[in-house]
C-alpha distance (Angstrom), angle and dihedral (degrees) to the residues before:
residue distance angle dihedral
X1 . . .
X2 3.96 . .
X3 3.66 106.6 .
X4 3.82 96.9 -133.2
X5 3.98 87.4 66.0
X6 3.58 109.8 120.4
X7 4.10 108.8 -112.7
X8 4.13 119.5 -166.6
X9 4.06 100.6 -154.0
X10 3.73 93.7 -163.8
X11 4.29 108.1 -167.9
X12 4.51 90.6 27.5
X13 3.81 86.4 145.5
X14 4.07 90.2 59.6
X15 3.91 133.5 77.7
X16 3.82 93.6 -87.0
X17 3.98 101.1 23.3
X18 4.45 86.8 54.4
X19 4.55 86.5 48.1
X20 3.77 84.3 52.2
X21 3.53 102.7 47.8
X22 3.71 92.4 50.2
X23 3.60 92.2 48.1
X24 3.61 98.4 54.2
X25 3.68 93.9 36.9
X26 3.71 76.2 57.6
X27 3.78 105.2 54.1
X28 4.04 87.6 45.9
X29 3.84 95.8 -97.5
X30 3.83 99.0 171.7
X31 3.39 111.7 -169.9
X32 3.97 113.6 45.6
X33 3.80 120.1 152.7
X34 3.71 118.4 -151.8
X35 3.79 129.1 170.4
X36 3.95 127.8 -176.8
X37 3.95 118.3 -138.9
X38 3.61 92.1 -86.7
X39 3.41 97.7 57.1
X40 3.53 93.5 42.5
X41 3.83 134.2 7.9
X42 3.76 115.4 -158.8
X43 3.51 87.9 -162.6
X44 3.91 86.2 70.6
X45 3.86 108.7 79.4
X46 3.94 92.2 -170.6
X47 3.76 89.8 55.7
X48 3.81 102.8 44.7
X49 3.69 91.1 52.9
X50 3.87 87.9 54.5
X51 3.63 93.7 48.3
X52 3.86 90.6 50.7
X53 3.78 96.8 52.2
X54 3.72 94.2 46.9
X55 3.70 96.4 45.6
X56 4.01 104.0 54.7
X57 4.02 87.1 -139.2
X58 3.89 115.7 -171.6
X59 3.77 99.8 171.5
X60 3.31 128.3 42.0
X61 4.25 126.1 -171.2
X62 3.46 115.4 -170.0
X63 3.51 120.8 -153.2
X64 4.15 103.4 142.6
X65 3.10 127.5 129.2
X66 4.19 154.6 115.2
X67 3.18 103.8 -104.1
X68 3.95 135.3 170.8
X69 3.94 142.3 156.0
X70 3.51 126.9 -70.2
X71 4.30 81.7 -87.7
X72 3.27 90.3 63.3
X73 4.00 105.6 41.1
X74 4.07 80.6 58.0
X75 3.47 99.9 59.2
X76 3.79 104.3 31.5
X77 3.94 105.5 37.3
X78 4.14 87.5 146.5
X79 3.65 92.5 61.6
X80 3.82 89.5 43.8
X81 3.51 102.5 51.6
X82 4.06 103.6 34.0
X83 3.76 94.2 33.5
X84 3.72 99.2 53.5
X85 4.06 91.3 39.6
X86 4.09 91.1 52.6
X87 4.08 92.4 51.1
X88 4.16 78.5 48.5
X89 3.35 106.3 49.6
X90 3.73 101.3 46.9
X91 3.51 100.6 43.6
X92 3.53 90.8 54.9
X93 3.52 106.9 39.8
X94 4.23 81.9 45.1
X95 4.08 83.7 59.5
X96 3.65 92.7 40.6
X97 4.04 91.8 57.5
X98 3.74 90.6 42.5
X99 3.78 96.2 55.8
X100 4.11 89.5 -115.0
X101 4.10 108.3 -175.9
X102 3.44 99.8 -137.5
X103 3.25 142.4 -5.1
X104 4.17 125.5 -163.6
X105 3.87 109.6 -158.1
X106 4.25 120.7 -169.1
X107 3.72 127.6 -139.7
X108 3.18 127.2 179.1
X109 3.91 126.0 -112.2
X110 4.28 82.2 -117.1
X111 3.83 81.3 93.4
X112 3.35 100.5 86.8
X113 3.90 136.3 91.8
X114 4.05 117.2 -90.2
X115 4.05 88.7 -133.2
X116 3.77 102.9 72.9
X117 3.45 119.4 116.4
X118 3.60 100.5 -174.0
X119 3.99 135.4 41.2
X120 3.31 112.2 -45.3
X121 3.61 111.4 -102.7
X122 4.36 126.1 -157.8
X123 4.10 80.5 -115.1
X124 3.85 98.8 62.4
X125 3.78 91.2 61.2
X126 4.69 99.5 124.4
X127 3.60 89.6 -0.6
X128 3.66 83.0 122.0
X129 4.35 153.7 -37.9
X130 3.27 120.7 -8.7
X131 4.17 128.9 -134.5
X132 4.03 96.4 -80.9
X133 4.05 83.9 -145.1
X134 3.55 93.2 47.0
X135 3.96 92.7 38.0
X136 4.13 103.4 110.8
X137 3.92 97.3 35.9
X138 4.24 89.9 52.3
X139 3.86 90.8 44.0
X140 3.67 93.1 53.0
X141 4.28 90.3 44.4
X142 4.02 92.5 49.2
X143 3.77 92.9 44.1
X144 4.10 81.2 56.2
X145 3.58 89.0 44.2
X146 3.60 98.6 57.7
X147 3.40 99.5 42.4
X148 3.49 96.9 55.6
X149 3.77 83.4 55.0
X150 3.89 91.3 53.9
X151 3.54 87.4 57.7
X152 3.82 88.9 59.5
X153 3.40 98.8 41.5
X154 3.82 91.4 48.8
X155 3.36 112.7 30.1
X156 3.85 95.8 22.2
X157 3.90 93.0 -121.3
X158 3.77 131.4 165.3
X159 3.59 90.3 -110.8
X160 3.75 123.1 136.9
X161 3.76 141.1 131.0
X162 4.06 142.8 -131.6
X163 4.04 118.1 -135.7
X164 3.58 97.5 -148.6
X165 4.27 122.4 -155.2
X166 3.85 115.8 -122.2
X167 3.90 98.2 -52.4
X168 3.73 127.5 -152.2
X169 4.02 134.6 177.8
X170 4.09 143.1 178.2
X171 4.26 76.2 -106.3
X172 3.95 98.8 56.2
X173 3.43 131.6 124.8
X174 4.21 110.5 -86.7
X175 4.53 97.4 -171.3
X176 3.49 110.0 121.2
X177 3.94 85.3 -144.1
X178 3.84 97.6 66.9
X179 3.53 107.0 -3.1
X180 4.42 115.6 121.5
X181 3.79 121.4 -108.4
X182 3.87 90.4 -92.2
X183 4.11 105.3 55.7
X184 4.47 84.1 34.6
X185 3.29 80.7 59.8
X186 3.92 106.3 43.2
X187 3.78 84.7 44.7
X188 3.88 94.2 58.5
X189 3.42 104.6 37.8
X190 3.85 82.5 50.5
X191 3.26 95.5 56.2
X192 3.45 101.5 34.4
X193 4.04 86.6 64.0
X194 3.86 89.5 44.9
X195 4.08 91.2 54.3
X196 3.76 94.5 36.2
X197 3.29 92.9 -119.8
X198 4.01 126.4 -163.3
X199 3.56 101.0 -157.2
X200 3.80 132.5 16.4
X201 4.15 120.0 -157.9
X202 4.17 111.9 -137.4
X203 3.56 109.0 -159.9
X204 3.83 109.2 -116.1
X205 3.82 132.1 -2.3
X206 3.82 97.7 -57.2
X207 4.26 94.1 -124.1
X208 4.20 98.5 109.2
X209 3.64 113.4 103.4
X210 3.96 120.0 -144.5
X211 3.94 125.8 -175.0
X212 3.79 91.2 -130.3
X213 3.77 103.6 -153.8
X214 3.88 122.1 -156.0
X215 3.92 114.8 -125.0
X216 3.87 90.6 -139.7
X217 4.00 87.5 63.1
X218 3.81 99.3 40.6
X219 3.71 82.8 59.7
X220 3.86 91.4 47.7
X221 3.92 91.4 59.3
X222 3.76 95.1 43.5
X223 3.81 84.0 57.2
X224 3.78 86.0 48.4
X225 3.68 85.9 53.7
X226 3.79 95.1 46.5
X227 3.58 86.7 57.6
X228 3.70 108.6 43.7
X229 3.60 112.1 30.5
X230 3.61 99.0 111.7
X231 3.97 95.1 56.1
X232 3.00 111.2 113.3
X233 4.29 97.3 -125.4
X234 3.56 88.9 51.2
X235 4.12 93.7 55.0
X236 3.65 84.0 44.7
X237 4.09 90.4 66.2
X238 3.31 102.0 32.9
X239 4.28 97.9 44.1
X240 3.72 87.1 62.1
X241 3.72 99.5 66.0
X242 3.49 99.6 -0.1
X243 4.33 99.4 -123.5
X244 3.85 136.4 49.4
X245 3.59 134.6 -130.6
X246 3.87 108.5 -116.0
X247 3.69 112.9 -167.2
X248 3.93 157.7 98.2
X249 3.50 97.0 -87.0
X250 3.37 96.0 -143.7
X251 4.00 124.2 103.0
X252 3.95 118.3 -133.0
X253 3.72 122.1 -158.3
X254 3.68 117.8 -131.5
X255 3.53 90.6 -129.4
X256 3.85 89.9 55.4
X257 3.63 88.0 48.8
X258 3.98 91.6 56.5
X259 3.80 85.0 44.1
X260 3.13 85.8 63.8
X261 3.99 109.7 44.1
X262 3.80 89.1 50.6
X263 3.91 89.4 56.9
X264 3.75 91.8 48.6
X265 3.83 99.6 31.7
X266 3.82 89.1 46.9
X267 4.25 92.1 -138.8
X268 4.04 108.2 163.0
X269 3.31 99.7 -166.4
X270 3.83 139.0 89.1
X271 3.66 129.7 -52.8
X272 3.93 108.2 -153.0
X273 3.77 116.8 177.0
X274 3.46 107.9 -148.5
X275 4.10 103.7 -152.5
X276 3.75 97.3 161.3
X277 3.51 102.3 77.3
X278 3.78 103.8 13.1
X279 3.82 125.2 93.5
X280 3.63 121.5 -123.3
X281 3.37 115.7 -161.9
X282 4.21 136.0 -159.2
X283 3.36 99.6 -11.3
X284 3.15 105.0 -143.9
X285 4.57 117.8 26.0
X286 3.92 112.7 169.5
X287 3.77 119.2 147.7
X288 3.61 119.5 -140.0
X289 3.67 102.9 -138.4
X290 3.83 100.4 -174.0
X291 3.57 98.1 125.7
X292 3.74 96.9 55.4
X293 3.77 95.3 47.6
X294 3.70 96.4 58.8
X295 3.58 88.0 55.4
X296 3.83 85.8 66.1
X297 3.92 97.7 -92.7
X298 3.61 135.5 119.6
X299 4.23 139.5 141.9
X300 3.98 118.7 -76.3
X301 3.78 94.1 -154.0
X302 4.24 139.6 57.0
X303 3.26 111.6 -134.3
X304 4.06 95.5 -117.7
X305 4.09 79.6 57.6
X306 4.09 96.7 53.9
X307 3.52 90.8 35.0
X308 3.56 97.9 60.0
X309 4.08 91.0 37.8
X310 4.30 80.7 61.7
X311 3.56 95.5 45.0
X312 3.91 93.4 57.7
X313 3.67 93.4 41.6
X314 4.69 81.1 53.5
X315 3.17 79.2 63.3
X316 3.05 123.6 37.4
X317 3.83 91.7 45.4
X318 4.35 92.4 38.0
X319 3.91 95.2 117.5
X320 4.29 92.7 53.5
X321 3.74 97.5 39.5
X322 3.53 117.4 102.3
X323 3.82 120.5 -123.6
């Protein structure tokens, strides 16, 4: 993609939106549009489609959304379903009308059916249930999806999306209330250590594995994305099912994970899993992300390498963060 084409980030204050930025700020990108939610809210049809005809967009990367922890998908599936499908469906039908190029949409790997075994492939997408916790959140993101894969089917538009694995990032989201297993965790062990703590409660029994996916590399293969989508191998994966897994491919247990904070964090205390009153979730989430890597992708970090990169920026950055 020529560098001078104009690209609306739409979420660059979030996890995945901030990654981006920097990355295409990076490569000499030159014009990217961003707005925050007072400048424009994508719940607010009226308003998008203003913003797209004054702005001449040709790319669009779409990384907004309300988002929360498997707590908070539980207890709020209306705002996770009609929320996330709103933002959606008027930025893309806003691109469609104003002849946008392309447009790169993310899921979440939450789409898929509890019942797999194995990796999760692009195939097993409604083969079966979904994660009752998860339920609203991976509704909305398959609805999204699919229609971005109508779009190509009918209209023959560059429109596709990435199913990322569990992501995480220095610029993630630290409350306990609706945070994901990976910044909870960084947050506790944190403070644990800070409070010389002697015990510190996990929630659950610490067995589910979760391809925990660094922010930094999701925004690598959406730049991968940006700049091969019109070759022809690459339309030949993703016209089939209309996304790509984006991943690690490897699975993490949560124990392993808390094996891991306590080395880096330095806590002495006890580790008590509390799997009583604690949900769980799919136990088992790893994306198989065959189809991207023989397009000539794949991760640059480990996970006990990005981990420990998020960690020090916890705490180095504790006192600004907001809780």
């Amino acid at each position: 993609m020529n560098k001078s084409k104009r690209i609306f980030l739409a979420g660059h204050n979030g996890l995945v939106g901030n990654a981006v930025l920097n990355k295409l700020r990076k490569e000499g990108f030159k014009n990217i549009i961003t707005r925050n939610k007072k400048n424009l809210d994508l719940l607010n049809q009226k308003k998008v489609d203003i913003f797209f005809k004054e702005n001449k967009i040709n790319a669009v990367v779409f990384c907004a959304g309300f988002v929360g922890g498997i707590g908070a998908t539980s207890v709020m599936p209306v705002e996770f379903s009609t929320l996330n499908l709103r933002m959606f469906l008027n930025t893309i039908e806003a691109s469609f009308n104003n002849n946008v190029d392309v447009f790169i949409n993310l899921g979440s790997a939450c789409i898929y059916p509890t019942s797999i075994r194995g990796d999760l492939k692009e195939e097993d997408l409604l083969t079966d249930k979904l994660e009752p916790t998860n339920e609203a959140y991976s509704i909305a993101k398959i609805s999204s999806l699919k229609i971005c894969n109508f779009y190509k089917k009918q209209h023959n538009k560059n429109y596709f999306s990435l199913m990322p694995a569990n992501i995480f990032g220095e610029n993630d989201n630290y409350n306990l209330k609706t945070s994901h297993v990976v910044p909870a965790l960084i947050r506790k062990f944190f403070e644990a250590k800070k409070n010389n703590s002697k015990n510190l409660i996990i929630w659950g029994d610490g067995k589910p594995i979760r391809d925990l996916f660094y922010s930094h590399d999701l925004a690598d293969a959406i730049l991968f994305c940006l700049k091969n989508y019109k070759k022809q191998i690459f339309l030949k994966y993703v016209n089939k099912n209309g996304f790509l897994n984006v991943g690690t491919g490897n699975g993490v247990q949560i124990k392993e994970i808390v094996s891991l904070l306590k080395n880096i964090s330095g806590f002495k205390g006890k580790i008590i899993y509390d799997s009583r009153s604690s949900i769980n979730g799919m136990k088992r989430r790893v994306v198989n992300i065959s189809k991207i890597k023989k397009l000539g992708w794949k991760p640059n970090h480990n996970f006990e390498q990005a981990l420990k990169k998020v960690y020090e920026f916890y705490s180095d950055n504790y006192a600004k963060l907001k809780h």
